[in-house]
C-alpha positions in Angstrom: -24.6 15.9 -3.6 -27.6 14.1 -5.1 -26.5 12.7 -7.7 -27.1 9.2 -9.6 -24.9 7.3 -9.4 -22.1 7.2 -12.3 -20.4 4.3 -13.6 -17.6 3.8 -16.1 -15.7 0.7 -17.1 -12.4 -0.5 -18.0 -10.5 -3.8 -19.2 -8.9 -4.1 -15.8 -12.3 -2.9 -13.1 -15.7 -1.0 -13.2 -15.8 2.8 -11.8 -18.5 4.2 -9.8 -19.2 7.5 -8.6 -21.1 8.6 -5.6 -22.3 11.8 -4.3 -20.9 14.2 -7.5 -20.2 13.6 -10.9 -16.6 14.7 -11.3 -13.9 14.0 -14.5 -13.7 10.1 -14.4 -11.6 10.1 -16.7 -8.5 11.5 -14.3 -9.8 8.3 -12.1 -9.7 5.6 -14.9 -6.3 7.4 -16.6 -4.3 7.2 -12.7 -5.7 3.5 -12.2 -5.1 2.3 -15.3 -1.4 3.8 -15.1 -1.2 1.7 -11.7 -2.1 -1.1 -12.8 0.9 -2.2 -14.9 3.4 -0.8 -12.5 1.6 -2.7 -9.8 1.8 -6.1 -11.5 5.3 -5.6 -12.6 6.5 -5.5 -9.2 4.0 -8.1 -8.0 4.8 -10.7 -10.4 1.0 -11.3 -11.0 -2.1 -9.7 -12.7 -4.0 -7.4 -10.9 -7.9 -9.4 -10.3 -11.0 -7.6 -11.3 -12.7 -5.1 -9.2 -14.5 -2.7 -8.7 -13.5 1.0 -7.3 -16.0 3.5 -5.5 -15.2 6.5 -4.9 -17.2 8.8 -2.0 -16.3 11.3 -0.4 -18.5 10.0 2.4 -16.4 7.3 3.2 -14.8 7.5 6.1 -11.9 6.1 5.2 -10.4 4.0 2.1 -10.7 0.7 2.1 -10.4 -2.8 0.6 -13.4 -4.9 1.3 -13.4 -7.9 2.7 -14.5 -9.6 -0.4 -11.3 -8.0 -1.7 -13.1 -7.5 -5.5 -13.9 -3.6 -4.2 -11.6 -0.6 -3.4 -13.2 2.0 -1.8 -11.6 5.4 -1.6 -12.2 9.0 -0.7 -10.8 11.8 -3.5 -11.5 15.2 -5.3 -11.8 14.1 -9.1 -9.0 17.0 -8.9 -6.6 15.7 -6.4 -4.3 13.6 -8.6 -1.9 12.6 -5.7 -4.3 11.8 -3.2 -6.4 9.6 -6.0 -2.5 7.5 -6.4 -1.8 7.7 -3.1 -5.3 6.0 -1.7 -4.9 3.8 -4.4 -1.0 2.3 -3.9 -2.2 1.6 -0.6 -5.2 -0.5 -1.6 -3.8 -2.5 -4.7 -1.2 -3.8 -2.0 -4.6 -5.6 0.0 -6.0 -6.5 -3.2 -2.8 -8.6 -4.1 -2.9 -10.3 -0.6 -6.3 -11.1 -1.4 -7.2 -12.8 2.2 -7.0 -11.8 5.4 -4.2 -11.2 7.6 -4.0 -13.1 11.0 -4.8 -10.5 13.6 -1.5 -10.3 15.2 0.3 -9.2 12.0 -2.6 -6.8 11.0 -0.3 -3.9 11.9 2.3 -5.2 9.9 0.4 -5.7 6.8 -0.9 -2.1 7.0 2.8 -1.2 7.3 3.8 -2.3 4.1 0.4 -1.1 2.2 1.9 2.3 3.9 5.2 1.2 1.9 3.1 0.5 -1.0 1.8 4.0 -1.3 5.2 5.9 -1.2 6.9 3.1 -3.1 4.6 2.8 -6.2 4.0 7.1 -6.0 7.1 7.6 -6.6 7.1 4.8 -9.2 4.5 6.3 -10.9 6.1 9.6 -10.6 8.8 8.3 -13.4 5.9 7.3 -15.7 3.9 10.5 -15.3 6.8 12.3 -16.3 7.7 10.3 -19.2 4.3 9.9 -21.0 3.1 13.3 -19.6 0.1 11.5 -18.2 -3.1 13.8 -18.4 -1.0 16.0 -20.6 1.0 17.3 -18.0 4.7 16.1 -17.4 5.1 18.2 -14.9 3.2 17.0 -12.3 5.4 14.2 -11.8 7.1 16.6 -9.0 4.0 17.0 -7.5 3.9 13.3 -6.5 7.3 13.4 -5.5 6.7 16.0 -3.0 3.7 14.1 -1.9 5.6 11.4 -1.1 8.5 13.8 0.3 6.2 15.5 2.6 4.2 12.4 4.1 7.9 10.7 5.1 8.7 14.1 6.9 5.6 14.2 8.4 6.8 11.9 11.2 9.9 11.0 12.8 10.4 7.4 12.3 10.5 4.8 15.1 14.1 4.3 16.3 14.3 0.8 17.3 11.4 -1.5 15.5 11.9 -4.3 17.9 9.3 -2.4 20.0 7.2 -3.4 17.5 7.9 -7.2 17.8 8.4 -7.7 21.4 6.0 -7.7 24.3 6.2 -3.7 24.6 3.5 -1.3 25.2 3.7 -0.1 21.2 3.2 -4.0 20.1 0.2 -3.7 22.2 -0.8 -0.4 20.5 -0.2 -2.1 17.2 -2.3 -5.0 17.6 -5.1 -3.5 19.6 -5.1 -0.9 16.6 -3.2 -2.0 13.8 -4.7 0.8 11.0 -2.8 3.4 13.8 -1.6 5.9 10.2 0.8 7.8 12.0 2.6 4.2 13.2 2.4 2.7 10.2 3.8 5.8 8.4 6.9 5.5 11.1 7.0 2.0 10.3 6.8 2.1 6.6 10.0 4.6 6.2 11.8 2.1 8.4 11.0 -0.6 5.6 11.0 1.8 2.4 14.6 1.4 1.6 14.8 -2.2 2.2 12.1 -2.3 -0.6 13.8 -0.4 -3.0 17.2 -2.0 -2.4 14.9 -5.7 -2.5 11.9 -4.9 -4.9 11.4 -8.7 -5.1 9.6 -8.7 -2.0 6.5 -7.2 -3.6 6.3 -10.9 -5.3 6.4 -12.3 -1.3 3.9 -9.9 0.2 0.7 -12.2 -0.5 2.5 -14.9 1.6 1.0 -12.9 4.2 -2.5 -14.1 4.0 -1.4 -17.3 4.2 0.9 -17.7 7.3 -0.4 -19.1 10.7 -2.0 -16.8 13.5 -0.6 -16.6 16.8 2.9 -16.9 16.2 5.4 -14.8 17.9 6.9 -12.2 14.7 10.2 -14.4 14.1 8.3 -17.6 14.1 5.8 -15.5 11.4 9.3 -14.8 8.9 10.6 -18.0 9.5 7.1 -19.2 7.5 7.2 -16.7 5.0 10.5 -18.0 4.3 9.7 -21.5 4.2 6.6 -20.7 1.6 9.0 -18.7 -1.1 12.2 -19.7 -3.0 15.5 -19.5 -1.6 17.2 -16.5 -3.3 14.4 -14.3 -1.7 15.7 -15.4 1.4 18.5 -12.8 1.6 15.9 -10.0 1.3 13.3 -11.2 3.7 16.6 -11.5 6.4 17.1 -7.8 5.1 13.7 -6.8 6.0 13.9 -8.6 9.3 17.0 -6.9 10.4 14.8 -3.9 10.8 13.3 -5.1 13.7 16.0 -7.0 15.4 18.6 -4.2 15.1 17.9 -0.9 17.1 19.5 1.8 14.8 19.0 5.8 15.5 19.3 6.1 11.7 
């Protein structure tokens, strides 16, 4: 584990190793595979940056810089490496911070972000037979099938939005995985049904802090074009409507 450091670049970020020297190449083949998907659904390029990979980390991350993704993967653990990374392109294309109180929130969707662009990247994989092997596309599927089973999602979200002991939990510790997960498959299908809301996420980093969370959509609507309204309404129906669904 005392290795030099290895470094590889790409059109689109640098890659550097820490602590092994592994395949890159299954690290610069998944990213570069993301990539295009990601800014498809974004509407925008993805910036320049640069990804570390340690399995000392203790966790992935975006920095605060947000030109470094840090994330913490086998060379051999193909889901994990898209998984990790779905969830940090969605803080890259933010690309500021989030006001505090809707930290939990944006962590949410970056949840959404990893089974939504997975399972996006599932249909590519199987198409071009990424890494030479089409058949690994069920492999992210399950990935993605397994983590929303992993949890039962939360029953009514308004918990979430309203002075309740879990939107005290969520802003006291808004990286909470397992209620972000339970979050994220509340939102998932309004995503797929309304994939122009990747396009609106960034809008996050610019609305005002402090705000109660209806105030908060009623400025994300005003800074985006009216025939996105319909889905951000969709969206906020899942926390004003308590469904057992």
């Amino acid at each position: 584990m005392n290795h030099d450091i290895t470094a590889k670049s790409s059109p689109h970020f640098t890659f550097i190793e820490k602590a092994y020297i592994p395949n890159t190449s299954f690290f610069l083949v998944i990213t570069e595979e993301l990539i295009p998907i990601i800014e498809q659904y974004f509407g925008a390029s993805v910036p320049s940056f640069t990804l570390v990979n340690d399995l000392r980390f203790d966790a992935p991350c975006t920095t605060s810089t947000y030109d470094e993704i840090h994330i913490t993967c086998m060379d051999t653990s193909w889901s994990q490496i898209a998984f990790q990374l779905s969830h940090e392109f969605c803080h890259l294309m933010i690309g500021r911070p989030v006001t505090k109180n809707l930290r939990w929130f944006e962590e949410s969707i970056a949840e959404v972000a990893s089974l939504f662009f997975m399972s996006k990247l599932s249909d590519v994989w199987e198409n071009k037979g990424i890494l030479g092997n089409p058949d690994y596309a069920n492999s992210l599927r399950k990935y993605v099938y397994d983590r929303i089973n992993s949890v039962t999602p939360i029953t009514n979200l308004s918990d979430a939005t309203m002075p309740s002991p879990l939107r005290n939990q969520l802003i006291s510790n808004p990286e909470d995985r397992s209620l972000n997960l339970q979050i994220a498959i509340k939102m998932l299908p309004i995503f797929y049904k309304n994939p122009c809301l990747w396009q609106i996420v960034p809008c996050l980093g610019v609305l005002p802090a402090d705000q109660p969370f209806s105030q908060s959509f009623a400025e994300w609507k005003k800074r985006c074009d009216n025939h996105m309204h319909f889905a951000l309404n969709d969206l906020e129906s899942c926390f004003t409507t308590d469904s057992s669904s």
